[in-house]
C-alpha positions as MATLAB code, in Angstrom:
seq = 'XXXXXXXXXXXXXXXXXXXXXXXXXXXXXXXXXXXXXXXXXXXXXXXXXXXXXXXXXXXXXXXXXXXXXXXXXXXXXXXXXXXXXXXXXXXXXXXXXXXXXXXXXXXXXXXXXXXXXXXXXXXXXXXXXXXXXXXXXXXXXXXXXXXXXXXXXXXXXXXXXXXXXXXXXXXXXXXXXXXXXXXXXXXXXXXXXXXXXXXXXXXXXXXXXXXXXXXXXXXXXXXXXXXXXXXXXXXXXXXXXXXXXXXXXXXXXXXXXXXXXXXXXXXXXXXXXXXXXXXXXXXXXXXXXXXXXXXXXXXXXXXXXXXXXXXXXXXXXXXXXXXXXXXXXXXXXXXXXXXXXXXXXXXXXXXXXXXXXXXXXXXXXXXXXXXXXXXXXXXXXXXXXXXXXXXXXXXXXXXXXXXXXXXXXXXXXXXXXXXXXXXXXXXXXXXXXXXXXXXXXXXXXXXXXXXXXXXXXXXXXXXXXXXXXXXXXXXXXXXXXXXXXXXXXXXXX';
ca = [
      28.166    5.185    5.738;
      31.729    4.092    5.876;
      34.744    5.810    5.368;
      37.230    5.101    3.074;
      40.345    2.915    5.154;
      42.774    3.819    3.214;
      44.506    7.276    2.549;
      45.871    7.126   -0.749;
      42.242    5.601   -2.376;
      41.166    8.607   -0.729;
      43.390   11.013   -2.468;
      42.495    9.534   -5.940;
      38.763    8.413   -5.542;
      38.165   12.072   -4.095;
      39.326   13.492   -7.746;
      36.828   10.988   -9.507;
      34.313   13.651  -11.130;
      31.367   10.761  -10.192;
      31.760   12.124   -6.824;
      31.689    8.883   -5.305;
      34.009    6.175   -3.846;
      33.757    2.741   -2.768;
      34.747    1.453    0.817;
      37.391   -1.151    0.683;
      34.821   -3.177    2.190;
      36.363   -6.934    1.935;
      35.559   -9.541   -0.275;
      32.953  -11.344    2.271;
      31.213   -8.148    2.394;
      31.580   -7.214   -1.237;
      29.591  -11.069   -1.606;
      27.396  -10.152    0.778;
      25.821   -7.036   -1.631;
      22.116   -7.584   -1.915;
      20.058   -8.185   -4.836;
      18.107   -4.840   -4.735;
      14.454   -4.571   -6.298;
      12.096   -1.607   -5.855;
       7.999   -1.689   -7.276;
       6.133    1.437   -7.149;
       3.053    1.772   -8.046;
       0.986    5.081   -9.418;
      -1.546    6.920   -7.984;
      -2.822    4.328   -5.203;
      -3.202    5.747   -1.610;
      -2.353    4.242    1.749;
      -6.068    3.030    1.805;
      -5.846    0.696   -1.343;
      -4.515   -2.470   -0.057;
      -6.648   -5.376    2.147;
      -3.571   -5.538    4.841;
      -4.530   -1.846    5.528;
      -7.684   -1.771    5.396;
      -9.496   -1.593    2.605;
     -13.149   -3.690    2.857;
     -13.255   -4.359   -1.214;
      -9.981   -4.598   -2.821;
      -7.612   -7.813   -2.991;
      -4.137   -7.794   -2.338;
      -3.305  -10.980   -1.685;
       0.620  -10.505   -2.672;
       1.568   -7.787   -0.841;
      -0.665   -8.819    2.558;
       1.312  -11.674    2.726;
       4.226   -9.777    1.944;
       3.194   -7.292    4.811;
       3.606  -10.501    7.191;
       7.336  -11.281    5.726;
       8.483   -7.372    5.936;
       8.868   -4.079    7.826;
       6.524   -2.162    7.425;
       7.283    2.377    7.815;
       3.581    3.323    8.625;
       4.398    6.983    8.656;
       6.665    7.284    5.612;
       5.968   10.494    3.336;
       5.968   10.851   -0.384;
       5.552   14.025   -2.352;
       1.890   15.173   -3.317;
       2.185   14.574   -7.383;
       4.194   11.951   -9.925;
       7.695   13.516  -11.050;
       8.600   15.293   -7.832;
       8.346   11.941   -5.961;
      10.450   10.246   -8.278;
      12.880   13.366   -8.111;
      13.551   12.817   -4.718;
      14.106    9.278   -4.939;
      16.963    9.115   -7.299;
      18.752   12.239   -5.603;
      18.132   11.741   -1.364;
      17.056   15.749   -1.481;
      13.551   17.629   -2.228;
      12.374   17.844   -5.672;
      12.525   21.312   -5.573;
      16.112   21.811   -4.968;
      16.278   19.109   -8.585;
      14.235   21.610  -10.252;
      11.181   19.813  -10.383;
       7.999   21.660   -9.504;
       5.536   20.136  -11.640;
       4.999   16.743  -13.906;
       4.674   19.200  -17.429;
       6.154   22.481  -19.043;
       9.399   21.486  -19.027;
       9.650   21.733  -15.048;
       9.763   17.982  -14.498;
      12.806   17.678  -15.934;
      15.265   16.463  -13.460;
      18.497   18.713  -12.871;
      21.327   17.513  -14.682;
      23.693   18.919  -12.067;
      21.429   16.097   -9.859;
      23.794   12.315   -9.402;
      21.189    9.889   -9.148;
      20.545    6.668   -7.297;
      21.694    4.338  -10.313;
      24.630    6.281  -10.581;
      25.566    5.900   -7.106;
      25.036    1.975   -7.095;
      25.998    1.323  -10.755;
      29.940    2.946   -8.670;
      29.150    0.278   -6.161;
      29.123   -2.379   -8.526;
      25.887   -3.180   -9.716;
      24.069   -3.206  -12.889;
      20.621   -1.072  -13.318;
      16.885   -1.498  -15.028;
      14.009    0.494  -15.060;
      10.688   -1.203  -16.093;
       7.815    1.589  -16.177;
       7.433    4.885  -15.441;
      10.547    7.421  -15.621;
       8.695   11.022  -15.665;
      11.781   13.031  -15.525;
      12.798   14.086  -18.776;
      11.891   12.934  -22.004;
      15.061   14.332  -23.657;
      18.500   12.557  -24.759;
      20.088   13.884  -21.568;
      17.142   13.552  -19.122;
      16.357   10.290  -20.100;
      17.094    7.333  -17.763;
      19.669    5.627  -20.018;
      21.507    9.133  -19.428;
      20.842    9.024  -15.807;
      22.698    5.526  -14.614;
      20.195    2.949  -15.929;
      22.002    0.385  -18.031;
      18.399   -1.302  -18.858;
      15.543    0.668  -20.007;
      12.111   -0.190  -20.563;
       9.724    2.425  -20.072;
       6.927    4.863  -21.487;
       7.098    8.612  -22.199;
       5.902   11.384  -20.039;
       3.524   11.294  -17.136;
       1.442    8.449  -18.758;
       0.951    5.942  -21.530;
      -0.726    7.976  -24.574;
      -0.474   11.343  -22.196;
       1.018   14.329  -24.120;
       1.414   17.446  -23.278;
       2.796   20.622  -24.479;
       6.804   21.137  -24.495;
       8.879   18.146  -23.618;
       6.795   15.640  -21.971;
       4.609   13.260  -23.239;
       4.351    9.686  -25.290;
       4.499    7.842  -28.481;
       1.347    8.973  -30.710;
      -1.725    7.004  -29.771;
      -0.436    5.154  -27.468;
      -2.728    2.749  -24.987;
      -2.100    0.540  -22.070;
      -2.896   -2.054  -24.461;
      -0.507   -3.482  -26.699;
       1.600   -0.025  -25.907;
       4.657    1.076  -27.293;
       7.667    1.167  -25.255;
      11.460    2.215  -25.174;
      13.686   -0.203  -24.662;
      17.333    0.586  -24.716;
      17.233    3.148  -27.668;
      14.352    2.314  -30.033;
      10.672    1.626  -29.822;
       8.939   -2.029  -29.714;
       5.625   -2.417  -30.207;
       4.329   -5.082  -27.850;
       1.587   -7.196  -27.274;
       0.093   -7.413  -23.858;
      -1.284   -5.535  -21.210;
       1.704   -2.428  -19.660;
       1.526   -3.877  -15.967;
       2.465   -7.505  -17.462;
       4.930   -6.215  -19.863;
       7.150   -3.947  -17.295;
       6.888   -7.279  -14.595;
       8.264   -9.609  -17.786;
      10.334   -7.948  -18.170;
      11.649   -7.081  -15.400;
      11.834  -10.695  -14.659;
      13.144  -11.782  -17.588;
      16.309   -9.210  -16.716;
      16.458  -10.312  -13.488;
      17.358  -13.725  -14.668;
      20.093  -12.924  -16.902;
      21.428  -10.686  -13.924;
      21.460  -13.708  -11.387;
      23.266  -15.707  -14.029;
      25.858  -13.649  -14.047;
      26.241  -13.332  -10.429;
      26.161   -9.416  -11.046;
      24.288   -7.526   -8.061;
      21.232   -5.868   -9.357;
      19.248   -2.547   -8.980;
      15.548   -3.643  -10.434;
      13.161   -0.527  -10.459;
      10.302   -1.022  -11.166;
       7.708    2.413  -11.232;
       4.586    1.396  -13.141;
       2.417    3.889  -14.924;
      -0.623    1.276  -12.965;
      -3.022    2.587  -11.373;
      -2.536    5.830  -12.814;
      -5.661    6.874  -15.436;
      -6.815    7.133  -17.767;
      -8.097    3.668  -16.415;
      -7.310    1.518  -19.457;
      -7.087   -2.206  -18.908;
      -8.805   -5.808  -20.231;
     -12.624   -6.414  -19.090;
     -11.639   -9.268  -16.977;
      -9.083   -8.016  -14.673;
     -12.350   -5.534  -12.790;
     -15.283   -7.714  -13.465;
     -14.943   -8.534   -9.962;
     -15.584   -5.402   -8.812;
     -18.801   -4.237  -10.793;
     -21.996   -4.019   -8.818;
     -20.163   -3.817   -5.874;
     -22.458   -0.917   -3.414;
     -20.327    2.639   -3.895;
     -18.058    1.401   -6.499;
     -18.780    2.890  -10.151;
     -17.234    1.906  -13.672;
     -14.043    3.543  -13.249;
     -13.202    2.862   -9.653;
     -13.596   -0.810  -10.321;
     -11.437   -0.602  -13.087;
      -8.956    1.385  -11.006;
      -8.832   -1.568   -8.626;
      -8.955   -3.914  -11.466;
      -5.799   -2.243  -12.132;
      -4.471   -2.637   -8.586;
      -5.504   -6.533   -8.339;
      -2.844   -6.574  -11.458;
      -0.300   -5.308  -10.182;
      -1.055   -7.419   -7.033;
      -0.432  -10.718   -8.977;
       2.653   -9.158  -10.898;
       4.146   -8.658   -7.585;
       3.640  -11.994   -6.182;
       4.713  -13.665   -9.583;
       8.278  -11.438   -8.936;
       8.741  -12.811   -5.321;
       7.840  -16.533   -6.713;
      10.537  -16.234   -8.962;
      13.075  -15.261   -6.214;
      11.997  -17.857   -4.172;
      12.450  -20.275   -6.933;
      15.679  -18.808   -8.067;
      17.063  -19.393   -4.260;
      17.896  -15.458   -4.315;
      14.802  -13.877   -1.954;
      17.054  -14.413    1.395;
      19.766  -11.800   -0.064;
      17.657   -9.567   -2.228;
      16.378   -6.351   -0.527;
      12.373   -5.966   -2.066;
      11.278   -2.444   -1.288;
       7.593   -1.948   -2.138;
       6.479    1.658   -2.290;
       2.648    1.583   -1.987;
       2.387    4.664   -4.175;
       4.056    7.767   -5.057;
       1.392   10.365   -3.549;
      -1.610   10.430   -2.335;
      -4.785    8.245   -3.194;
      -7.458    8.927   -6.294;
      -9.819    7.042   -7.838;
      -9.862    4.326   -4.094;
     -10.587    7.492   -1.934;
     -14.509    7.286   -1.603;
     -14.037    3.637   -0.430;
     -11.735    3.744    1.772;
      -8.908    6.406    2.923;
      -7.071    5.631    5.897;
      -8.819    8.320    7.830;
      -6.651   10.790    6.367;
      -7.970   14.081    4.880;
      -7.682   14.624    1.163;
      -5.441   12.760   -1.493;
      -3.190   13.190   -4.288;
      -2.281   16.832   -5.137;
      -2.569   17.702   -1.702;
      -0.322   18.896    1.296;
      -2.568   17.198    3.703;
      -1.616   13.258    4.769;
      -3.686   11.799    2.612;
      -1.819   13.590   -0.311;
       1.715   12.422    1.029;
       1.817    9.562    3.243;
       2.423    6.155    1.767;
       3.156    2.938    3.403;
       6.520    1.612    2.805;
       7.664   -2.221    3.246;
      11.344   -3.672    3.520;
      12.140   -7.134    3.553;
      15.950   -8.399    3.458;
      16.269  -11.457    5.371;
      19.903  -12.070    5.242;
      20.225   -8.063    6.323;
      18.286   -8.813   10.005;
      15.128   -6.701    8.769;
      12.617   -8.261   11.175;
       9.179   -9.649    9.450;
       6.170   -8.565   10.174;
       7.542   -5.600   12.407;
       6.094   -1.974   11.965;
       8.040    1.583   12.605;
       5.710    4.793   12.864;
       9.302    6.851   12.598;
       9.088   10.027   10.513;
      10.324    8.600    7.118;
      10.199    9.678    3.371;
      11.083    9.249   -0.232;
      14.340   11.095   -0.020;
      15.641    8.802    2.586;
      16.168    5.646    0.326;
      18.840    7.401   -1.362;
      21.268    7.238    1.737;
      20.069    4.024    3.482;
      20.517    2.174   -0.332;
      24.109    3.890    0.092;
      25.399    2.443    3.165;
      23.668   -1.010    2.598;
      25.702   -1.076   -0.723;
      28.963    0.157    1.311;
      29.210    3.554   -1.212;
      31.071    6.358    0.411;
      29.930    9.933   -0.290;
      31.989   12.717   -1.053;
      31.353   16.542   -0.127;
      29.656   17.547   -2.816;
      27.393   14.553   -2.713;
      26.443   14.846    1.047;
      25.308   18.191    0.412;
      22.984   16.970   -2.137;
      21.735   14.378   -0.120;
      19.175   15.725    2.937;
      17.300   12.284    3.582;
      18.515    9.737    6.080;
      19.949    6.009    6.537;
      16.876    3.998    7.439;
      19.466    1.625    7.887;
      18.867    1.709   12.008;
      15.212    1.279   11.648;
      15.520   -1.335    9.139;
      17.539   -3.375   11.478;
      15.646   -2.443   14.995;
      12.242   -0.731   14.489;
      12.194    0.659   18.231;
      15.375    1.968   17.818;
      15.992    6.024   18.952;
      15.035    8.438   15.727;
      15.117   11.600   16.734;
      12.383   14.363   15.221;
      12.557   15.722   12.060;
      10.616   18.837    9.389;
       9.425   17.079    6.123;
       8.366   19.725    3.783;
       5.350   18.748    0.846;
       4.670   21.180   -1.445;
       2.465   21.206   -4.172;
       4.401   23.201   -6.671;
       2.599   23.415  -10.068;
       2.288   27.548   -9.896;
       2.020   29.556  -13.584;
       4.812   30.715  -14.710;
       6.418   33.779  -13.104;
       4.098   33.014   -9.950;
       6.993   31.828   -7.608;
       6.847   34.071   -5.170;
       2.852   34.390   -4.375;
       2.943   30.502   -4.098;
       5.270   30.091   -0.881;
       2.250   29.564    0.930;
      -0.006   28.071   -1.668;
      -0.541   24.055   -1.196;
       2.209   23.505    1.251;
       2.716   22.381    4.317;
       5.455   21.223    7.389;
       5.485   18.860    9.797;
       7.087   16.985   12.461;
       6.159   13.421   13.874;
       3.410   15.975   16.088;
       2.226   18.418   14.014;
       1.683   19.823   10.105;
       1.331   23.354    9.516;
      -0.510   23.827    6.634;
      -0.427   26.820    4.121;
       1.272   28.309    7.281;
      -2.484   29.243    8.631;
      -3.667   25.734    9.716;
      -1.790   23.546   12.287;
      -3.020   19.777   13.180;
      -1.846   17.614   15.782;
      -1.282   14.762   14.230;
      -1.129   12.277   16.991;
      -4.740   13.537   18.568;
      -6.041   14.488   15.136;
      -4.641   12.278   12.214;
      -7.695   13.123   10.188;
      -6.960   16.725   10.455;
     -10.305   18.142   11.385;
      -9.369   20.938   13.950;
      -6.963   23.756   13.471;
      -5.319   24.336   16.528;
      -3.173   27.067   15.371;
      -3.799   29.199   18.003;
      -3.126   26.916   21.235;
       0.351   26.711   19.740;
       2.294   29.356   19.377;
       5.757   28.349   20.005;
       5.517   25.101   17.533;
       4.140   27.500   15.108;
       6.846   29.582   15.587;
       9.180   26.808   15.293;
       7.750   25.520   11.925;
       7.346   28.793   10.160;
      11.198   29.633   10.848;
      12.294   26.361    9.659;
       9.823   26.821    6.291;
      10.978   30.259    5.333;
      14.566   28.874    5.731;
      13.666   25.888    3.013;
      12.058   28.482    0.896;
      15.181   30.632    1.304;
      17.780   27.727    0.319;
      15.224   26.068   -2.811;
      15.319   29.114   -4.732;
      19.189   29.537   -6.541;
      17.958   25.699   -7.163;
      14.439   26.380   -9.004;
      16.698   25.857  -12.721;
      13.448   24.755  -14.776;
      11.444   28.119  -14.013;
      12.577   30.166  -16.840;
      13.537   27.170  -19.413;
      13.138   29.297  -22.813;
      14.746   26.039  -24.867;
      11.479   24.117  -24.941;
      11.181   21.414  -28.111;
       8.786   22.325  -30.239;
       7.295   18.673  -30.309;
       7.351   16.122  -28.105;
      11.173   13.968  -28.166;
       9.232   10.734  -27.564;
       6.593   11.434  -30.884;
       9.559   12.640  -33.179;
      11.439    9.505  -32.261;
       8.904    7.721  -32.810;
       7.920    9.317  -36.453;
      11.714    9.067  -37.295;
      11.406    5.235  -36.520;
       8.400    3.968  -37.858;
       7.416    7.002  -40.424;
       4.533    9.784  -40.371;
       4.565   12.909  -39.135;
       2.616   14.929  -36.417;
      -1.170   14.871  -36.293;
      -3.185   17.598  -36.214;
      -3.409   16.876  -32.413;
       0.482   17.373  -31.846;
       0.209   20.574  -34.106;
      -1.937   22.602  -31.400;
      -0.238   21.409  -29.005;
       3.336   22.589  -30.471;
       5.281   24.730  -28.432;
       6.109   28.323  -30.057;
       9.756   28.794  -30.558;
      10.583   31.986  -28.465;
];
């Protein structure tokens, strides 16, 4: 990332409360800004894509898109929804935002946290979120609080999910016709979600390349998450198919979708004469596999809600033309979630300040993006499960955790894997080890030490005693909570 040049914009940019400055980076450069669009699917694994093997599923979109990008084969997610998304708008684990779970108030993203939008909207750009936000459903946790300018987007963890406290959705809500939040108010739509968030999306896009206004397009769907709600004829396909049931054809049904959505996006680019400067990072998933596991998981042990690979790693794809990022071209560097944060910043030319650099612990990808045999030196990702009762801090350290380095995971700091002679993690060879165990459990208890002043949802007492999303909603369109949302009130304390 680039300093600033000049030492009087450094003396008045460094008092900016935002925390951030821009680099006087020239007008050629300042043209130069790409487009920036990122599509994450829910609850796939690294398994659920043709390109990467699966035998059943097609992906037509992103396997060709595989051929036109880079592709990070050993990039890491976290093992559940919320704390993934934590650490990719703040560059730093979900646990030092505050998020430990997806409910119960502890998925609620730190307000003390400056966020990816934030940092780009300083840059210049304009921001829009089509999907899934899972960090807050409250005024001030909400994404139009958080540096989105657009918003378009379901409550909670899911469409229709609720859930005691603060998370959930609008009453009877479906993945059908749903109702959504756009930019203050509810709309009841027509359509199926997957197509809705891409329209939109696109439609957005549009009015954004107009303008000639750099854009930041996320785009987190609540697809392939379940329950596994969609039309008959987007899984027909799939029925009858040997080892694939009801729901796991629907699941890929769902997948297939967001397949076409995604090819339908990079059409438009194409046709709008924009895909040569727009950066299109597709996140394969935001932890591990589900319903796709008994077809086909990568080889790796386990899936979503899980320390082990198959719980964290996702593949990752880059293409930027007019940045150098080679096509086709594969890195197995060490990568993860919290890394986008800082490579998005010094593509965009954004300076951080102090305060800002200490939040952020991921790194540029910037070097790989360009040359993917480039140096990277080693690194200690830490996945956690979280999700402990409440009060149970402590006695989960070493519950549904583990750290690694590009070699080896120790997991629940009794089981250590080579990773390069064992990706499937069969054999525990803590034993024959004892110096990178050593090295591991030193570097975990020091993590554990520095998350904890940072754990601020633990003891939340101020917990809504329905759902924000529902009493918007009732406020809105009239009614008042079902019996349903009555047992699942919160007490007041």
């Amino acid at each position: 990332m680039r300093p600033l040049k000049h030492p009087c914009l450094h003396l008045a940019f460094s008092l900016l409360i935002t925390a951030l400055t821009l680099a006087p980076i020239g007008a050629q450069a300042e043209a130069a800004k790409p487009n920036i669009i990122f599509v994450m699917p829910d609850d796939a694994g690294y398994g659920d894509y043709a390109c990467l093997g699966n035998p059943i599923l097609h992906t037509p979109s992103v396997d060709a898109f595989k051929r036109q990008s880079l592709l990070l084969t050993q990039f890491h997610v976290s093992p559940t929804c919320s704390p993934t998304r934590s650490a990719l708008m703040s560059g730093r684990h979900e646990f030092k935002n505050g998020v430990t779970h997806t409910i119960l108030e502890r998925e609620r993203m730190s307000l003390k946290t400056f966020t990816l939008p934030q940092m780009l909207k300083s840059t210049g750009y304009t921001t829009g979120i089509f999907g899934k936000w899972h960090l807050g459903d409250e005024e001030a946790y909400r994404p139009e609080s958080r540096g989105f300018d657009e918003v378009y987007i379901h409550g909670g963890g899911g469409i229709g999910q609720t859930y005691p406290g603060s998370c959930g959705d609008a009453p009877g809500n479906t993945n059908i016709d749903p109702v959504l939040w756009h930019n203050g108010t509810f709309e009841k739509t027509k359509g199926y979600c997957t197509d809705l968030f891409f329209e939109e999306a696109i439609k957005w896009i549009d009015v954004k390349r107009g303008a000639k206004q750099p854009f930041f397009a996320y785009i987190p769907l609540n697809a392939a998450h379940a329950p596994h709600v969609v039309p008959s004829e987007f899984y027909q396909q799939y029925l009858g198919i040997p080892k694939v049931n009801n729901d796991t054809a629907k699941f890929f049904g769902m997948m297939e979708n967001v397949d076409t959505n995604f090819g339908k996006l990079l059409a438009k680019l194409k046709e709008w004469g924009i895909e040569d400067n727009t950066l299109v990072i597709y996140l394969g998933t935001d932890n591990g596999g589900t319903a796709g596991r008994s077809i086909f998981n990568a080889g790796m042990r386990d899936g979503k809600g899980s320390p082990y690979q198959g719980g964290t790693r996702a593949p990752c794809f880059f293409r930027w033309p007019a940045g150098g990022i080679p096509a086709g071209a594969e890195s197995d560097a060490l990568s993860a979630h919290l890394d986008l944060f800082p490579t998005l910043a010094e593509i965009t030319g954004a300076t951080l300040n102090a305060e800002i650099q200490r939040q952020v612990e991921g790194r540029s990808l910037l070097p790989l993006l360009k040359n993917p045999k480039t140096e990277w030196s080693d690194r200690m990702l830490v996945h956690h499960v979280g999700r402990w009762s409440k009060g149970k801090t402590e006695e989960s350290k070493h519950r549904n955790c583990a750290i690694q380095n590009s070699r080896f995971t120790l997991v629940n700091n009794k089981e250590l894997y080579d990773l390069k002679a064992d990706p499937g993690e069969t054999t525990n060879v803590l034993e024959q080890h004892p110096e990178e165990v050593k090295k591991l459990r030193d570097a975990y208890d020091k993590w554990w030490a520095d998350v904890q002043p940072l754990l601020v949802n633990e003891n939340e007492t101020k917990i809504p005693r329905i759902n924000p999303f529902k009493e918007l909603y009732y406020k809105q369109f009239g009614g008042s909570p079902t019996p349903d949302d009555l047992k699942r009130m919160v007490p007041l304390p």
